[in-house]
C-alpha positions as CSV (number, residue, x, y, z in Angstrom):
1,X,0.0,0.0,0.0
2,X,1.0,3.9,-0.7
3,X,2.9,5.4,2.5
4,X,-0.4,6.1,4.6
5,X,-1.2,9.0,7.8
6,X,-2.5,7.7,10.9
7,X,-5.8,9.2,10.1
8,X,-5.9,7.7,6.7
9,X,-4.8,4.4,8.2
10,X,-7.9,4.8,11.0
11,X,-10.1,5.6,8.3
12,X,-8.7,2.5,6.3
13,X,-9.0,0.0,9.2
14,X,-13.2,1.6,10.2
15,X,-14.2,1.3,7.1
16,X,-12.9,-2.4,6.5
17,X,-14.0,-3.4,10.1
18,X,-17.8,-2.3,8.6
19,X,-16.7,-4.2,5.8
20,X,-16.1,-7.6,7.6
21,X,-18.7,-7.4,9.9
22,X,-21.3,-7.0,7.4
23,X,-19.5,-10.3,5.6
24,X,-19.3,-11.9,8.9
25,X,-22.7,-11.5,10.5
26,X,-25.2,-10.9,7.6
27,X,-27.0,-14.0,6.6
28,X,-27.7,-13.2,3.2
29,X,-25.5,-14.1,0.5
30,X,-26.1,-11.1,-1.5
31,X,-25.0,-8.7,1.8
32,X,-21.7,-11.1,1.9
33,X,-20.7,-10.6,-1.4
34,X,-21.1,-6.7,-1.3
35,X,-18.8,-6.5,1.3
36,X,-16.6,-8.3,-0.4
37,X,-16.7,-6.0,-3.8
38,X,-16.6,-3.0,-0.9
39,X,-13.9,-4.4,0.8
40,X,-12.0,-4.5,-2.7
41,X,-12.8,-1.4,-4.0
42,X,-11.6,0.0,-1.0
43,X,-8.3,-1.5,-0.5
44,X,-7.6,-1.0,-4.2
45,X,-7.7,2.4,-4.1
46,X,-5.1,2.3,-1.8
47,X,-2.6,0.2,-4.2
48,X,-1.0,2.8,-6.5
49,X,-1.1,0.8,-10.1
50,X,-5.3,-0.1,-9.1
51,X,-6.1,3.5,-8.1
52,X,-5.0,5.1,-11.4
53,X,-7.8,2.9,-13.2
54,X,-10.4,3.1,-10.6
């Protein structure tokens, strides 16, 4: 990942921790599988080669 702030890294780790715990406690398949696609979008932002084509 890019060289990230404390604040971005907080922001990083809340919004993947919504992430996981919509995967980990939603029954519905659909729900998991959006945070999944949330959880990547997310993280690839971060990645320097993925966030020039997102």
């Amino acid at each position: 990942m890019a060289n990230l702030t404390s604040s971005q890294m907080t922001k990083l780790a809340i919004a993947l921790g919504a992430c996981f715990a919509a995967y980990k406690f939603a029954p519905h398949p659909a729900v998991k599988a959006m945070a999944l696609g949330c959880a990547g979008v997310i993280v690839g932002r971060q990645v320097p080669y993925v966030q020039d084509a997102l």
